[in-house]
N, C-alpha and C positions, 0 to 999 in steps of 0.2 A: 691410436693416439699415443702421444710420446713427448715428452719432456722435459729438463733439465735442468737445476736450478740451484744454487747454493742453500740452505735454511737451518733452523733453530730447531731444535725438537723440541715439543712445547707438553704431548703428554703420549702415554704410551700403556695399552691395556692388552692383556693374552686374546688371543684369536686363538680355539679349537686345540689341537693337541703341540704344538711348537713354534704356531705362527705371533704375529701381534699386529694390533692396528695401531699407526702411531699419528700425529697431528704432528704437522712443521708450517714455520713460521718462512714464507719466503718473501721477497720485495715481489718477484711477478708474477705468483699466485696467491695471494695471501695464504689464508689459514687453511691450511689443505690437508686432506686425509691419504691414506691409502695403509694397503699390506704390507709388512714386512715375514718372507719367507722363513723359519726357523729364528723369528724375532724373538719367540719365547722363550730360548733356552739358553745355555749357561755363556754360550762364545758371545753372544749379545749383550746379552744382560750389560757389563760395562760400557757399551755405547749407546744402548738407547735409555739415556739419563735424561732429565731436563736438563735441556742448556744447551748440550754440547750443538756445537757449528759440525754440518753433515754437508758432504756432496750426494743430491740426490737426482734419482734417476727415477720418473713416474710412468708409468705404459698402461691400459684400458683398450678393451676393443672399443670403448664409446667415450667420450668427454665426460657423462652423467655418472659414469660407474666410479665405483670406489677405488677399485685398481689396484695396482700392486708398485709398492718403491722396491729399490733398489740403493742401498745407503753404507757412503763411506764416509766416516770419522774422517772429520778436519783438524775440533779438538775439542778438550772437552772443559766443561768449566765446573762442571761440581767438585771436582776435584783437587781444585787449589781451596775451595770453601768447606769441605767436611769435616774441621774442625772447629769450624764458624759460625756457631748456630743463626746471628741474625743475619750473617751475609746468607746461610743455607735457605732461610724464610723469604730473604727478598727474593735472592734468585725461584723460589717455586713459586711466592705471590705474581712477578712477572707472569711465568709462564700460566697459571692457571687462570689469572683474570684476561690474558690474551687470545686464550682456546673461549672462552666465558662469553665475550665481548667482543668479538671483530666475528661478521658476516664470513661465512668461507667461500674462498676462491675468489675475494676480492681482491687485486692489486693493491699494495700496500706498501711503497717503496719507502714515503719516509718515515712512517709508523716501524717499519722494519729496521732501519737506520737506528734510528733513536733506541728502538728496545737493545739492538747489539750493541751499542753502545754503555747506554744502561745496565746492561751483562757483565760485560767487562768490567763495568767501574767497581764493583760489588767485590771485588777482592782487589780493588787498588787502592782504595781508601777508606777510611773506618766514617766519612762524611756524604757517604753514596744515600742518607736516608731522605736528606732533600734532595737529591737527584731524582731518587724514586719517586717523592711527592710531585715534581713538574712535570716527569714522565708519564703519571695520570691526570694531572690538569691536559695534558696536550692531547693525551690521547682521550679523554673525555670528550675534549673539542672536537676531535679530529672524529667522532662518531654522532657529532650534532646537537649537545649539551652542554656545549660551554659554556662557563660561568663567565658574569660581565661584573668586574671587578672595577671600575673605572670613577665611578662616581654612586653616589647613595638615589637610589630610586625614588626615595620620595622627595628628598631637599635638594639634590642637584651637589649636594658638596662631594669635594675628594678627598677629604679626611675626616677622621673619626668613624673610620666603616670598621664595625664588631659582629654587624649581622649578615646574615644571609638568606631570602625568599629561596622559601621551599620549595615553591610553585614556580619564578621564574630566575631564580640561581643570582638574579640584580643584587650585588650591596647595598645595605643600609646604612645608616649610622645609627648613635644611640640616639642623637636628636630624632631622627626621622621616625623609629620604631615607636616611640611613643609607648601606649598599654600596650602594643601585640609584641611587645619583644620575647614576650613565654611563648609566644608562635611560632618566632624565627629560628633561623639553626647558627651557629655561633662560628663567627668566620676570624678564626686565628691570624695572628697578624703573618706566619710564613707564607701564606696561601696569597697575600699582597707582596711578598717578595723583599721583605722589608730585613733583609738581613741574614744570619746567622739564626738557628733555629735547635733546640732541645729534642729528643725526641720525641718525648709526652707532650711537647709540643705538635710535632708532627704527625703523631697517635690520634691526636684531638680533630686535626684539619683532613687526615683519611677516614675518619669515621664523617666528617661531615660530607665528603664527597662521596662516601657510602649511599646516602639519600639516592644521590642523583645517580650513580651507577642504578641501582634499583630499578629507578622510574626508566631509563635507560633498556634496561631487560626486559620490563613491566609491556615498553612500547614494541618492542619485537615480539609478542606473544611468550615469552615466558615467565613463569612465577617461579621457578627456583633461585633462593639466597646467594648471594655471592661466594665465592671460592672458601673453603675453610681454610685456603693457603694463606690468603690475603689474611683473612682476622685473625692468624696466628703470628703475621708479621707485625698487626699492629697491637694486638697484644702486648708484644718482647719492646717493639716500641713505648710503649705506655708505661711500660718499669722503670724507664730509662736506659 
């Protein structure tokens, strides 16, 4: 088996005495594993970073096996951000909620689009934190939890939605929630798109979509917490 592909390096750990096992992000394999030979040691080390764009080359005697890559540097992106600690956080919250969160070796053409994109933007503009923020609404969606922001669940109106059902992600409003609004989870106004956004603003609306990530995991049979990447982005978010 053999194949070829453009991708993301999304996370990379030591295999045995100089090898590594890395995870890439491609549009027509999705989230894919495999070896890299002499991955572990010093000539690599600068390229298997999070982020960087790799030309890769996959081979297995079987389709199920883990296999071995073959990986040339396109380019690399941590390295216009190492002096940028919140750009450095989004770029690792990307890739570790996308190893986290996306099935492997599924296809994943415009999930792949959107994240290189999202990549990029992270050292082009100091405004990339709502970018990040739609970049998880879509990809929340894009994994069968999207939230229905359109009108309040229980009264039917499309304005004055401040909440949000735990259980099914529907906006509320304050009229609708009545006594269970200490139930509900608090749905920022960026999160309706409504503009211009703080980022303790946008701190507030990733931890609410934290819930649903969760449940999310919860339903693929795992119980491990989300990325400590991601809560350290919203964190530095949260300071402002």
């Amino acid at each position: 088996m053999e194949w070829r592909d453009e991708g993301v390096l999304l996370t990379m750990r030591p295999h045995g005495e100089s090898a590594a096992i890395i995870e890439v992000l491609t549009a027509g394999h999705g989230r894919h594993a495999g070896v890299v030979r002499g991955g572990g040691g010093r000539r690599m080390a600068p390229v298997l970073q999070p982020g960087t764009q790799l030309d890769l080359t996959w081979r297995a005697r079987l389709e199920d096996h883990l296999g071995a890559f073959t990986v040339e540097p396109r380019r690399s992106r941590m390295g216009a951000l190492m002096t940028d600690r919140m750009g450095l956080a989004g770029l690792n919250a990307v890739c570790a909620l996308l190893s986290a969160v996306l099935p492997e070796r599924d296809p994943v053409p415009v999930i792949y689009v959107r994240s290189c994109t999202l990549l990029d933007l992270l050292s082009a503009t100091p405004a990339w934190p709502l970018a990040y923020l739609q970049w998880e609404l879509a990809l929340l969606e894009d994994q069968g939890f999207g939230l229905d922001l359109s009108a309040c669940a229980v009264t039917g109106a499309t304005t004055g939605l401040v909440y949000l059902s735990p259980r099914t992600g529907r906006a509320v409003s304050a009229a609708g929630a009545g006594d269970w609004a200490d139930r509900l989870l608090p749905l920022p106004p960026c999160l309706l798109g409504q503009g211009a956004a703080e980022n303790p603003e946008i701190a507030r609306a990733l931890t609410t979509l934290g819930h649903f990530w969760l449940r999310h995991l919860t339903a693929r049979g795992r119980r491990a917490p989300l990325p400590a990447a991601r809560q350290r982005l919203v964190d530095l978010l949260a300071r402002g």
